[in-house]
N, C-alpha and C positions, 0 to 999 in steps of 0.2 A: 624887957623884950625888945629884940631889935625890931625896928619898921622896916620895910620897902626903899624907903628915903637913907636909910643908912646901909643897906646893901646897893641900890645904887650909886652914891657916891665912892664906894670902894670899887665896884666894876670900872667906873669912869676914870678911877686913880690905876688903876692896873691896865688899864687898856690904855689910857695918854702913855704910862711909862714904858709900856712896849709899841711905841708909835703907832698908837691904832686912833687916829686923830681925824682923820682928813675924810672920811667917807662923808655921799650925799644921804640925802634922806635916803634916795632910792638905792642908793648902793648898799646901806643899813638894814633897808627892809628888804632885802633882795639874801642879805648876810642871815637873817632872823629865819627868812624861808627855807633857807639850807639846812639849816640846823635840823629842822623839822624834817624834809626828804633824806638827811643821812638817819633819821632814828626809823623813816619809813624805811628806806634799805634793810637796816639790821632787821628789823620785822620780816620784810620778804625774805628772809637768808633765813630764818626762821630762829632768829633770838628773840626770848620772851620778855614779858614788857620789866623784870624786876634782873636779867643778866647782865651783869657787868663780867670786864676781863681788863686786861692791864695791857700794853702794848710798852716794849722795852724798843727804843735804838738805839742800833748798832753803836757803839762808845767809838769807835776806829772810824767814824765817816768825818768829812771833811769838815762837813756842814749840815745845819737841820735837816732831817726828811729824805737825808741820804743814805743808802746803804741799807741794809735788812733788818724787818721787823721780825723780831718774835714774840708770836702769842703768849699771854702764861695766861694760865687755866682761869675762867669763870671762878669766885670764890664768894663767900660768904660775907655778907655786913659787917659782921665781926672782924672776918681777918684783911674786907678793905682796906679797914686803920694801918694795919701791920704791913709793914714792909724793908729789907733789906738795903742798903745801898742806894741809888739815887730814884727818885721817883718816877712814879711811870705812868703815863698816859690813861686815864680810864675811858672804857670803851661802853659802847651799848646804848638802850635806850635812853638809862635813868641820865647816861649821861651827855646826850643829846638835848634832852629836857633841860638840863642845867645850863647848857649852852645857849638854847634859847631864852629860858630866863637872864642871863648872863648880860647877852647882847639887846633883850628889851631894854635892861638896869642901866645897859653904858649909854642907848638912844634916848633914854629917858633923862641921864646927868648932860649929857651934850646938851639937852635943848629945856633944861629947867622944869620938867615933867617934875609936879608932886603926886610921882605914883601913889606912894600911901595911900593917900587922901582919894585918886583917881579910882583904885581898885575897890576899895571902903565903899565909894558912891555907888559902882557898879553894882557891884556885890547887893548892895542895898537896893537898889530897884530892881536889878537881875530877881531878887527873892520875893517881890511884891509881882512877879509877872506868873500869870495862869499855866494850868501844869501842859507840858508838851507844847508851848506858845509857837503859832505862828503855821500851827498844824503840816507841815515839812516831816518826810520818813529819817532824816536826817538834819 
C-alpha cells in the first residue's frame, strides 16, 4: 500500500519539474484555498459532488490557455480511464479535491512534512474526541 509520504514526494517531483518551486508559505496556502473555492464554484453552477467532465484545448493556439475550450460531456468512472488522442483536463468537484490534496502533498515535500505519520496522529486523537465535540451547528 502506498503511504501519504510516497504520494507526496511524487507531487513534489512533478511540481519542481514544471517549475512550481518558489511559492511562500502564504502563497501555498492561499494556492490550497483556491482549489477548494473553484470546487465551491462548480457546486454553485450546480455540479454535483461525484460530476466530472473533460475540458479539450484548442490544439491551433499559440500557447497554453489560449484559444477555445470545449466541454465534452460529464461521463462515467468507467469511461474516465478511456480516452482518444491527447489528454484532457478533468473538470469538477472530485477533481478539485485532488488538487487540493495535490498541492497539500507538494507543501508538505517542500518543507519535510511526515504527513503519513501527521494524518495517522490526527486521525487517532480526532476518534478519541466526543461525538459532535466543541458543540458548533457547523
Amino acid at each position: 500500500m502506498t503511504n501519504l509520504n510516497d504520494l507526496r514526494d511524487e507531487a513534489l517531483r512533478i511540481a519542481v519539474e514544471h517549475g512550481f518551486k518558489d511559492a511562500t508559505i502564504g502563497e501555498d496556502t492561499a494556492l490550497m484555498h483556491s482549489e477548494l473555492s473553484e470546487a465551491l464554484e462548480d457546486h454553485r453552477a450546480g455540479k454535483g459532488p461525484t460530476d466530472v467532465w473533460y475540458e479539450e484545448k484548442n490544439s491551433q493556439s499559440a500557447a497554453p490557455y489560449e484559444g477555445s475550450v470545449t466541454i465534452v460531456t460529464t461521463v462515467t468512472r468507467y469511461d474516465r480511464q478511456r480516452h482518444d488522442g491527447p489528454l484532457r483536463k478533468p473538470c469538477g468537484i472530485p477533481s478539485e479535491m485532488a488538487d487540493v490534496i495535490i498541492r497539500a502533498l507538494h507543501f508538505c515535500g517542500k518543507h519535510g512534512i511526515d504527513i503519513d505519520a501527521a494524518v495517522r496522529e490526527k486521525m487517532a486523537y480526532n476518534d478519541s474526541r466526543p461525538f459532535k465535540h466543541g458543540g458548533k451547528a457547523i
